[in-house]
N, CA, C and O of each residue as an XYZ file, in Angstrom:
692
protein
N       5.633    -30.479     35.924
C       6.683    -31.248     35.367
C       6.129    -32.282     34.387
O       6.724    -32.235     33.311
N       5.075    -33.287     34.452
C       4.333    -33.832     33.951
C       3.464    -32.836     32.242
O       2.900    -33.203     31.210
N       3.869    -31.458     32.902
C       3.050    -31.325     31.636
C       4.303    -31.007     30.711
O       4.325    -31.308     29.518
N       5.291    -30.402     31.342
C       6.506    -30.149     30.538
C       6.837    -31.811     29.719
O       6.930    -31.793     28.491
N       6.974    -32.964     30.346
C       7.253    -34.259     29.797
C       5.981    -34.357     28.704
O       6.132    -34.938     27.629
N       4.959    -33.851     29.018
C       4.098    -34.415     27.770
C       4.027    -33.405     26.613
O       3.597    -33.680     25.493
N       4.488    -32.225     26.994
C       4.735    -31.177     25.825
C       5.998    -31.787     24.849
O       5.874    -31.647     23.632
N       6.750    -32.207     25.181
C       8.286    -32.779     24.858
C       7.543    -33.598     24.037
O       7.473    -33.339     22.836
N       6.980    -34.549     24.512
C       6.668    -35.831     23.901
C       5.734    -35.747     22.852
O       5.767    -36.435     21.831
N       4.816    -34.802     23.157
C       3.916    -34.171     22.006
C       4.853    -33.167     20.659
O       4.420    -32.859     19.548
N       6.055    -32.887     21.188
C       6.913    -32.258     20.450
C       7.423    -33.199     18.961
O       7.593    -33.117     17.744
N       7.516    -34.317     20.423
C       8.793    -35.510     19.349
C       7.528    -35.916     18.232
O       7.568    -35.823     17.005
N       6.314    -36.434     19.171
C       5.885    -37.234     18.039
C       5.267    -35.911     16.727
O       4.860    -36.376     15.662
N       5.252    -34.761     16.864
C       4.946    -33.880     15.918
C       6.120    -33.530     15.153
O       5.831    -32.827     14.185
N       7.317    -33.783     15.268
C       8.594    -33.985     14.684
C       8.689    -35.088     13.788
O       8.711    -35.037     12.558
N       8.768    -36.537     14.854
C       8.111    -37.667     13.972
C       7.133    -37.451     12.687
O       7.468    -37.187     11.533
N       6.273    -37.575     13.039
C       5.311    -37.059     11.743
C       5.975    -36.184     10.706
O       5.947    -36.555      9.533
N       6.532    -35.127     11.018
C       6.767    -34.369     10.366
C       7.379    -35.241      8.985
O       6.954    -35.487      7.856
N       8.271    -35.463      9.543
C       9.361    -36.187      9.258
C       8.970    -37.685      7.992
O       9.385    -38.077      6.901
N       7.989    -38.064      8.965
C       7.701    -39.240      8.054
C       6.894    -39.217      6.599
O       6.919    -40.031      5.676
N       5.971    -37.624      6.798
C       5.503    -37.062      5.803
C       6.245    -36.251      4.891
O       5.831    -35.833      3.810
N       7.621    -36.014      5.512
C       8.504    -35.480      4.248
C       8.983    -36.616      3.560
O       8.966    -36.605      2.329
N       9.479    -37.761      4.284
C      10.023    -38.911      3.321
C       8.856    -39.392      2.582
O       9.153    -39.720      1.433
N       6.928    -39.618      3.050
C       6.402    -39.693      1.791
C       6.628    -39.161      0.330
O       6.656    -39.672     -0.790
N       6.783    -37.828      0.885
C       6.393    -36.764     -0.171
C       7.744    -37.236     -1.523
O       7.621    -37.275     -2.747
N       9.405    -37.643     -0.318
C      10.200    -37.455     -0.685
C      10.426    -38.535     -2.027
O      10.893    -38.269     -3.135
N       9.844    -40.026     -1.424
C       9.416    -41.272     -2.266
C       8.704    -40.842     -3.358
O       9.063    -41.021     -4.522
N       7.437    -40.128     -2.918
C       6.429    -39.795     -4.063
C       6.993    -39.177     -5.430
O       6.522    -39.438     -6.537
N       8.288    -38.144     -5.138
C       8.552    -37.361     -5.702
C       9.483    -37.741     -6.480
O       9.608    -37.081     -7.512
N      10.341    -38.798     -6.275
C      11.218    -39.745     -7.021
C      10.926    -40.956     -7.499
O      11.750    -41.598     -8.150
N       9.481    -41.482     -7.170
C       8.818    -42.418     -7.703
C       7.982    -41.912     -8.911
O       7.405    -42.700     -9.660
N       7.943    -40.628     -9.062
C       7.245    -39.917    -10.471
C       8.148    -39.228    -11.134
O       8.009    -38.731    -12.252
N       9.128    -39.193    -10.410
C      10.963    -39.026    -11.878
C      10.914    -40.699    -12.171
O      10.480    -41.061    -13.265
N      11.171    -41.282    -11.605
C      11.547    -42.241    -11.654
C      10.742    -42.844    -12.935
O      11.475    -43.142    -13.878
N       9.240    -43.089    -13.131
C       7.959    -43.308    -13.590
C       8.190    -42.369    -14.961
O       7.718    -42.945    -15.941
N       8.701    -41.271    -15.236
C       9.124    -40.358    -15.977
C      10.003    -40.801    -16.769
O      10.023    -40.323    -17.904
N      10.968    -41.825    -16.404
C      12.423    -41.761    -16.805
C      12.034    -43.261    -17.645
O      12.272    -43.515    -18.826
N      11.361    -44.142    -16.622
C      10.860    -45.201    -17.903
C       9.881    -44.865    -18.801
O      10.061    -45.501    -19.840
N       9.006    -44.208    -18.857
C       8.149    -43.890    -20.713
C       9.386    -43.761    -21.199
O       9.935    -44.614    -21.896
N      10.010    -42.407    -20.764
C      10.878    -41.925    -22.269
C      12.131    -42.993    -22.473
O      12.815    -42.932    -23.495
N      12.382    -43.946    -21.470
C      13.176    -45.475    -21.938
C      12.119    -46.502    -23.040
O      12.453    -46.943    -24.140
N      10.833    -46.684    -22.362
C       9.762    -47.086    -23.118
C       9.890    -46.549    -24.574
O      10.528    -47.183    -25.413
N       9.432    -45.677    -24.785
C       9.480    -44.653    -26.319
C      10.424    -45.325    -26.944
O      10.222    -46.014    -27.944
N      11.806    -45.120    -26.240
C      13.265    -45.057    -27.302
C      13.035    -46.659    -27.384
O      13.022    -47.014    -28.563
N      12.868    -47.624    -26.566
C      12.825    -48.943    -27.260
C      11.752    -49.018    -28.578
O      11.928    -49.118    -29.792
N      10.290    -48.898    -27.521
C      10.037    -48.706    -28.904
C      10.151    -48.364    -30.571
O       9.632    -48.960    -31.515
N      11.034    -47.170    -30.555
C      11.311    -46.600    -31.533
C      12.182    -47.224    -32.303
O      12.336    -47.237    -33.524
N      12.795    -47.801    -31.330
C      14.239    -48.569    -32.063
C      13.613    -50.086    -32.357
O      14.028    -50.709    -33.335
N      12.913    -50.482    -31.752
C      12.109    -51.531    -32.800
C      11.556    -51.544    -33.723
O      11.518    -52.477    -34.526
N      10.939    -50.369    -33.811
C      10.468    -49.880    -35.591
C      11.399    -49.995    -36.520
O      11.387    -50.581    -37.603
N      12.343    -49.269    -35.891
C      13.901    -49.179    -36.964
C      14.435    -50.574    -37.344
O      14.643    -50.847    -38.526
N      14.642    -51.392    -36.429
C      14.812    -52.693    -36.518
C      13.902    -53.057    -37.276
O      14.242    -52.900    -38.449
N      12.804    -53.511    -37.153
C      11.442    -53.708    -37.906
C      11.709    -53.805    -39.435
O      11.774    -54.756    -40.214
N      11.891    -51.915    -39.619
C      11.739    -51.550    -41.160
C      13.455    -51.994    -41.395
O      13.553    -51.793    -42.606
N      14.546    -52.373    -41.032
C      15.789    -52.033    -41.489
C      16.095    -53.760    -41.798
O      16.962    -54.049    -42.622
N      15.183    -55.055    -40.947
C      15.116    -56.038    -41.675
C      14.665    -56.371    -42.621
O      15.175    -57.025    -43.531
N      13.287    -55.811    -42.483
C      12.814    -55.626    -44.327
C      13.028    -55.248    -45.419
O      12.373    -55.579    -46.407
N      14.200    -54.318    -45.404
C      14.690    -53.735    -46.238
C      15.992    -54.507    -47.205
O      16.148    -54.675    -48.414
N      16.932    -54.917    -45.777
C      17.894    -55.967    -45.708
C      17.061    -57.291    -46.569
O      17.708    -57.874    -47.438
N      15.734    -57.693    -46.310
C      15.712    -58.782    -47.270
C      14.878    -58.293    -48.763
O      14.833    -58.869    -49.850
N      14.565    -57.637    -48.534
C      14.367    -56.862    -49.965
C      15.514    -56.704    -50.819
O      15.269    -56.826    -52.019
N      16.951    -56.411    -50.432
C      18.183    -56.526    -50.971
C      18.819    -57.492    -50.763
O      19.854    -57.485    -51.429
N      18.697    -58.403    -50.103
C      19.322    -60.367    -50.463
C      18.551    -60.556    -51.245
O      19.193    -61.106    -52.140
N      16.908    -60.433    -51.759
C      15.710    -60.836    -52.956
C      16.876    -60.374    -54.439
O      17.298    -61.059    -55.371
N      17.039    -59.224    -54.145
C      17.419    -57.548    -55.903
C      18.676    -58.669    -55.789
O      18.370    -59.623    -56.504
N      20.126    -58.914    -55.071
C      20.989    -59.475    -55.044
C      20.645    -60.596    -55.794
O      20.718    -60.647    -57.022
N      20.158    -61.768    -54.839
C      20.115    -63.201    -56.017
C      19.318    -62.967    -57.328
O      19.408    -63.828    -58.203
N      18.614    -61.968    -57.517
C      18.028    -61.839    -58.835
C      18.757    -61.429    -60.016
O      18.690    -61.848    -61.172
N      19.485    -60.503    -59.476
C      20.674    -59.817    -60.116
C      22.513    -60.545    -60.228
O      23.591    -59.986    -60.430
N      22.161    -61.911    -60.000
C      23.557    -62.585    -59.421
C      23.708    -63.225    -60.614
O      22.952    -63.984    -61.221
N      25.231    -62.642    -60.962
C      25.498    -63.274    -62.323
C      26.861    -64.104    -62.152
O      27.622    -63.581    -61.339
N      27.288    -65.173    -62.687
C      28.571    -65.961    -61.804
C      29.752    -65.526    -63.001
O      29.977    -66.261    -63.962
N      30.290    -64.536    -62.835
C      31.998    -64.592    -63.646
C      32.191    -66.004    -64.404
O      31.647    -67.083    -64.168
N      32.804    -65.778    -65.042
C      33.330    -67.229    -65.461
C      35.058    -67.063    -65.379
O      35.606    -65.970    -65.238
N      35.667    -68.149    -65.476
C      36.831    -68.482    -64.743
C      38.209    -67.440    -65.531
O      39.245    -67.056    -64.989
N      37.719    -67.190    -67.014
C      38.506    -66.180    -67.804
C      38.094    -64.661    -67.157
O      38.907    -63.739    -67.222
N      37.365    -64.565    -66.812
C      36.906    -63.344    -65.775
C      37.733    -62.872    -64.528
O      38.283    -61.799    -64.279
N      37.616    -64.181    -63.755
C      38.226    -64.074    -62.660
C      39.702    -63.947    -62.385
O      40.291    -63.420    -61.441
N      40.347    -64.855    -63.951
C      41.711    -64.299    -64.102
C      42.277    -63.436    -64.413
O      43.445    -63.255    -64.067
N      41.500    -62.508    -65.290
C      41.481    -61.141    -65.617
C      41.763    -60.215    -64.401
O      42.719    -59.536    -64.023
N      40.320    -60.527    -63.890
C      40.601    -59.606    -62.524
C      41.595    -59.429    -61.564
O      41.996    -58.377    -61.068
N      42.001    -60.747    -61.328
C      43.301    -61.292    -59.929
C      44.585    -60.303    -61.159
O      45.329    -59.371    -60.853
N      44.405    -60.990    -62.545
C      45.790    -60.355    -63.245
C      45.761    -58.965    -63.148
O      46.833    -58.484    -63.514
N      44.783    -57.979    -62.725
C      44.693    -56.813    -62.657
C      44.898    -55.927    -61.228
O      45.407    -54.828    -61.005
N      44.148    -57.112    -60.229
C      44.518    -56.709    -59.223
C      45.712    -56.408    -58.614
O      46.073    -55.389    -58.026
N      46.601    -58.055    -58.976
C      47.756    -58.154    -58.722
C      48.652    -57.169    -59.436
O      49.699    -57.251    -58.793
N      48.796    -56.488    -60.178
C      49.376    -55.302    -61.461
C      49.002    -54.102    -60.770
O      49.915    -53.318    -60.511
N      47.895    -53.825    -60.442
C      47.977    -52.613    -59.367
C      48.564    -52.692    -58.209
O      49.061    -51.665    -57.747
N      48.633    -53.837    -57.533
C      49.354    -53.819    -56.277
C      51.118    -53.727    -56.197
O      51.907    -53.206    -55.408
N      51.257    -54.573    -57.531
C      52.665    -55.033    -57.409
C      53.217    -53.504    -57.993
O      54.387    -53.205    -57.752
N      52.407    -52.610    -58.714
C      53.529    -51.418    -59.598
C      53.570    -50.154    -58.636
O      54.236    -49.196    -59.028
N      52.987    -50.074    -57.540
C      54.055    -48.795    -56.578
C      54.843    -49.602    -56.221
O      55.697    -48.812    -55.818
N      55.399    -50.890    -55.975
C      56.420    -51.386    -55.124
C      57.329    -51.399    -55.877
O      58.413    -51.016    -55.438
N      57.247    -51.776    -57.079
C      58.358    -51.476    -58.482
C      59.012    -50.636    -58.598
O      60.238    -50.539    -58.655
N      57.590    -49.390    -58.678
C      58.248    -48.003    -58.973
C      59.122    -47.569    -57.666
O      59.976    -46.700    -57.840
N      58.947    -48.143    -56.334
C      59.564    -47.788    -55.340
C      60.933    -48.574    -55.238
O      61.944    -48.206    -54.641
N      60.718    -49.846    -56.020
C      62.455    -50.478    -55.683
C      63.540    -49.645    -56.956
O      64.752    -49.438    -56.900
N      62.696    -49.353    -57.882
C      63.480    -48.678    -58.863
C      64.290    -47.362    -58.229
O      65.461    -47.019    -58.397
N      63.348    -46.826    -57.530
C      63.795    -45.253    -56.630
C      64.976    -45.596    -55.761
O      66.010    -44.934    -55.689
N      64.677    -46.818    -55.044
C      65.592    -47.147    -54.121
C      66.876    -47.913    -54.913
O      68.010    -47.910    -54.434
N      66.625    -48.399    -55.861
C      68.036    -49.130    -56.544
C      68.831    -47.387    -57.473
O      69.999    -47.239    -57.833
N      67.840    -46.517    -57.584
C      68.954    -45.203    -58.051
C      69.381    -44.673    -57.244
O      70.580    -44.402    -57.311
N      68.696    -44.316    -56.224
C      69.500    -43.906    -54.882
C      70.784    -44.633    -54.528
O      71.872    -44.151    -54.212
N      70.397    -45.965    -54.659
C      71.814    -46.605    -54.351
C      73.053    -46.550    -54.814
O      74.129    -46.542    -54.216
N      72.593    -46.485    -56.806
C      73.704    -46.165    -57.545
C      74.074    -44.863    -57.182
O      75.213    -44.932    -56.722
N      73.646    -43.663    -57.165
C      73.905    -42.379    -56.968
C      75.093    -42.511    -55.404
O      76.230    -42.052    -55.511
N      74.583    -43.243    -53.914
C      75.566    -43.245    -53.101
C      76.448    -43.891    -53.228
O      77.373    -43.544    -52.494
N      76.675    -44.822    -53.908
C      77.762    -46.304    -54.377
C      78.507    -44.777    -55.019
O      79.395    -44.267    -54.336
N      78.192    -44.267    -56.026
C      79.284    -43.286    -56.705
C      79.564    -42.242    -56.134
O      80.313    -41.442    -56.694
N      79.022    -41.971    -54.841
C      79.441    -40.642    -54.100
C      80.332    -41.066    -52.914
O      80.923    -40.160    -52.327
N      80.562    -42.828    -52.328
C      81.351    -43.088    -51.776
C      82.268    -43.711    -52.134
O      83.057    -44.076    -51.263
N      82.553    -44.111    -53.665
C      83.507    -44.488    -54.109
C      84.573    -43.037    -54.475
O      85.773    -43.129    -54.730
N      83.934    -41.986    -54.430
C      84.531    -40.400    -54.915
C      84.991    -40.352    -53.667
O      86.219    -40.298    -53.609
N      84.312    -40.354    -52.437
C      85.079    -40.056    -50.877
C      86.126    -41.017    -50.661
O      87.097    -40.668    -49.991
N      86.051    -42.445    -51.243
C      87.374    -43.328    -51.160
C      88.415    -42.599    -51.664
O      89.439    -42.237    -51.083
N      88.041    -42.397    -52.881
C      89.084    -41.882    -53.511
C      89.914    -40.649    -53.332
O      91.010    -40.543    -53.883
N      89.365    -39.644    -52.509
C      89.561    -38.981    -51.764
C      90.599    -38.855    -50.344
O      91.634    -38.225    -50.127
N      89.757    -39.789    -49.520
C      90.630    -40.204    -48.119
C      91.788    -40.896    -49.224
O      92.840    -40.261    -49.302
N      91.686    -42.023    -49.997
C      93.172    -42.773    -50.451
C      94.294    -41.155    -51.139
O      95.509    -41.305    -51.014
N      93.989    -40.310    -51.540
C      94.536    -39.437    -52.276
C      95.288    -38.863    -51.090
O      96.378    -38.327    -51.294
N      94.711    -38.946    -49.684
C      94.628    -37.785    -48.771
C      95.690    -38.620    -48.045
O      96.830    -38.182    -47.897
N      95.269    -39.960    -47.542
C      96.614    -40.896    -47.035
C      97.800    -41.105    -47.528
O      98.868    -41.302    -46.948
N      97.481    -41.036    -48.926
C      99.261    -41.067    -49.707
C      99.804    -40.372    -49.409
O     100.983    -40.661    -49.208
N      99.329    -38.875    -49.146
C     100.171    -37.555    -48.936
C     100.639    -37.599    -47.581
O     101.646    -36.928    -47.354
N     100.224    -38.125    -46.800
C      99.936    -38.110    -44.665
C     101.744    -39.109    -45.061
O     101.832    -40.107    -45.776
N     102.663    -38.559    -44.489
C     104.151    -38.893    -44.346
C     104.028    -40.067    -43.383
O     102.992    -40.124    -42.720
N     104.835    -40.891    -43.243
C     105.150    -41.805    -41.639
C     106.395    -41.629    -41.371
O     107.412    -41.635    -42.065
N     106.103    -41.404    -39.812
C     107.798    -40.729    -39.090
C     108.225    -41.309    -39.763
O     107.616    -42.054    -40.531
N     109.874    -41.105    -39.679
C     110.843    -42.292    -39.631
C     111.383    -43.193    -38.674
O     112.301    -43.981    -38.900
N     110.723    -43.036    -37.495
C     111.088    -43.350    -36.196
C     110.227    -44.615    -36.101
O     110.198    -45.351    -35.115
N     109.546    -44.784    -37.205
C     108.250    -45.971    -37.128
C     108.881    -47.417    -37.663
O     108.424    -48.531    -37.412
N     109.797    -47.171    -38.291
C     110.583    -48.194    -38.900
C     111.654    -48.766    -38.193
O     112.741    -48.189    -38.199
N     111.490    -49.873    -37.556
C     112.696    -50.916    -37.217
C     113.706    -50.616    -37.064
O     114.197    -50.507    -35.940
N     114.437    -50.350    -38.338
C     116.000    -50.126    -38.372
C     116.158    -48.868    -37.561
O     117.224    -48.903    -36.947
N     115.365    -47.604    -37.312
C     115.627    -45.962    -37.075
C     115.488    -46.816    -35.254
O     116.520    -47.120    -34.656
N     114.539    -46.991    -34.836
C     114.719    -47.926    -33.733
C     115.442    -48.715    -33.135
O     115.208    -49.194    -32.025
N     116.552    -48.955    -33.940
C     117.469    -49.964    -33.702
C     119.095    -49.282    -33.795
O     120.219    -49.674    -33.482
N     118.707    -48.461    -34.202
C     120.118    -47.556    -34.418
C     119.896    -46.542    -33.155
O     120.857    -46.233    -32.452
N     118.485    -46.002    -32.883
C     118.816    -45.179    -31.750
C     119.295    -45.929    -30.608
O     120.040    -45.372    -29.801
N     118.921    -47.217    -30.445
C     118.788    -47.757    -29.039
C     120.525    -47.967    -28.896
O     121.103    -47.897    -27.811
N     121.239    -48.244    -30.253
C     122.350    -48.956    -30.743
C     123.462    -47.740    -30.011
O     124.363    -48.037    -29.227
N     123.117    -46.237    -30.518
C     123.805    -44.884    -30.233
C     123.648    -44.946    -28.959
O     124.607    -45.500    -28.422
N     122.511    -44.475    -27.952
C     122.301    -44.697    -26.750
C     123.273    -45.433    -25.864
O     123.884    -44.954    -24.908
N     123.319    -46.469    -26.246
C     124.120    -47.602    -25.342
C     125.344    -47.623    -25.735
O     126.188    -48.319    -25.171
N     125.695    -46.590    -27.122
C     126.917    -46.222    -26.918
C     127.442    -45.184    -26.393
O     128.625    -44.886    -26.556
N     126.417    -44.354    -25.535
C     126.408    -43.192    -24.645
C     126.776    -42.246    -25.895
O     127.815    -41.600    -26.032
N     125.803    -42.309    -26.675
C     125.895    -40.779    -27.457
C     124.503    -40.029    -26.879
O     123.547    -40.777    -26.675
N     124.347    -38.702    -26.624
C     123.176    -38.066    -26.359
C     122.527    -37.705    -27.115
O     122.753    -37.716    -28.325
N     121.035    -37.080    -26.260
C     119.865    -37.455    -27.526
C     119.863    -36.324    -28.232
O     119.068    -36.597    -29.131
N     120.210    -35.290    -28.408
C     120.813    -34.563    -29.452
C     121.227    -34.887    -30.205
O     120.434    -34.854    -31.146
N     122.377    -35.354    -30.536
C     123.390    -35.867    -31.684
C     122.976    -37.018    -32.298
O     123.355    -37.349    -33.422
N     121.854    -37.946    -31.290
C     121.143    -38.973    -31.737
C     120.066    -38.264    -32.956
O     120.218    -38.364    -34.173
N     119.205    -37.697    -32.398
C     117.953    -36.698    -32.824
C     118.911    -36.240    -34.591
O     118.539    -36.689    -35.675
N     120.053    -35.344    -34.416
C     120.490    -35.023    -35.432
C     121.346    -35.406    -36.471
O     121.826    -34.859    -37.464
N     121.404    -36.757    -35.825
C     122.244    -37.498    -36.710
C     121.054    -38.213    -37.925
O     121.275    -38.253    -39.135
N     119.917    -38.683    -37.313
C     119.046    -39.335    -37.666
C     118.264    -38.631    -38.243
O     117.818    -39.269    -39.197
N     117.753    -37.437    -38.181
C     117.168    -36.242    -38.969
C     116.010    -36.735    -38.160
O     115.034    -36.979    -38.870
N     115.845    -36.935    -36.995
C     114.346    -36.949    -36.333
C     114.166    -36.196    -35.266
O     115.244    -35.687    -34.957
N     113.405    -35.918    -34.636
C     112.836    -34.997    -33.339
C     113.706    -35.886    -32.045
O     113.931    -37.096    -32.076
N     114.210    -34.700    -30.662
C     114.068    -35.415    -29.950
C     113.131    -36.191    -28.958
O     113.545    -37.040    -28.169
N     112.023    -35.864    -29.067
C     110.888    -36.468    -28.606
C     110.754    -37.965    -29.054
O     110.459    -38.905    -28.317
N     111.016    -38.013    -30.347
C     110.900    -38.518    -30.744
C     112.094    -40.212    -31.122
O     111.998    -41.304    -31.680
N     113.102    -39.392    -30.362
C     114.389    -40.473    -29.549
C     113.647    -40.757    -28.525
O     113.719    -41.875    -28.015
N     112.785    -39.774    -28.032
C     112.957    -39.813    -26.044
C     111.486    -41.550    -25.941
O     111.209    -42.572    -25.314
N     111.087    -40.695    -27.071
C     109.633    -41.755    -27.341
C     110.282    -43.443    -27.342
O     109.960    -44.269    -26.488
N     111.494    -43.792    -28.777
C     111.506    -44.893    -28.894
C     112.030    -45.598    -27.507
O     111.613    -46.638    -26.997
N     113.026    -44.759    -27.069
C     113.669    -45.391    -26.013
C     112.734    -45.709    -24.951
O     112.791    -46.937    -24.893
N     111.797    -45.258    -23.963
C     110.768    -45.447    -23.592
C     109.751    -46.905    -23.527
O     109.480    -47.759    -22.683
N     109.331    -46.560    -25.176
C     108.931    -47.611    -25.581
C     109.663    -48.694    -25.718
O     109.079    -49.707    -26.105
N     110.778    -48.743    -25.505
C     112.455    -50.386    -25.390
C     112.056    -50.265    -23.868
O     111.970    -51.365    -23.322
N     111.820    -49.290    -23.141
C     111.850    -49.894    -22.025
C     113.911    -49.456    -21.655
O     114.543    -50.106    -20.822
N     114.359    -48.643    -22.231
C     115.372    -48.147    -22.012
C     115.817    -47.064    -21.080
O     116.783    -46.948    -20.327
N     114.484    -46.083    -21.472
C     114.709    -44.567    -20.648
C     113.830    -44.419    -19.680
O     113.841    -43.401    -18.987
């Protein structure tokens, strides 16, 4: 029994080991990616400090060509220019209010033609006669002299619906 407990135990600690020599290996092996991954970070800084390097020197090599080459407008210059600038900016907006002020005339005269139109079209559109006061006042007048709405309707040259309507609307029928 004693030897079975020390076989076990000779088991574990050969497990142990095992074990602890795979996580060396495992460190080792990501400590030389790792070691890998900074050169080629190393490099690219480097590299990009060169660039920096040569791309300031260059930059003052062209502020040097600039002030050497710096000539100051004079003030008839500068008005020239603004008067030119401003003349290009301001003439699509021109040419665009012009577009938009013909458009306008063109619909101003295509809805003054539809006025004229609907007004042509309303003159012709009749109004009952039943719409007028007096035709209203004569039916209600017949009615209450117990004439029926027939003889009302045809005396008046109007519809009887159109008796049956006013009276209704009196608050009669």
């Amino acid at each position: 029994m004693k030897y079975l407990e020390f076989l076990n135990i000779e088991y574990i600690v050969v497990a142990m080991a095992a074990m602890i020599l795979y996580l060396i290996y495992f460190v080792l092996s990501k400590d030389s990616e790792s070691h890998k991954n900074i050169r080629s970070v190393a490099s690219v800084v480097e590299d990009l400090n060169r660039e920096i390097f040569y791309l300031k020197k260059e930059l003052d090599t062209t502020k040097k060509e600039i002030k050497a080459h710096n000539t100051r407008m004079s003030d008839e210059d500068i008005y020239a220019e603004v008067e030119r600038t401003t003349y290009d900016l301001v003439k699509p907006v021109s040419l665009g209010l012009k577009r938009v002020e013909e458009t306008l005339v063109v619909m101003d005269e295509q809805l003054n033609l539809r006025i004229a139109t609907i007004q042509s079209g309303v003159k012709q559109i009749s109004i009952p006669t039943s719409v007028h006061g007096n035709d209203d006042e004569k039916i209600i007048s017949l009615f209450k002299q117990g004439v029926s709405l027939e003889t009302i309707s045809k005396e008046l040259h109007i519809s009887k619906a159109e008796v049956e309507f006013v009276l209704k609307i009196n608050k009669i029928k």
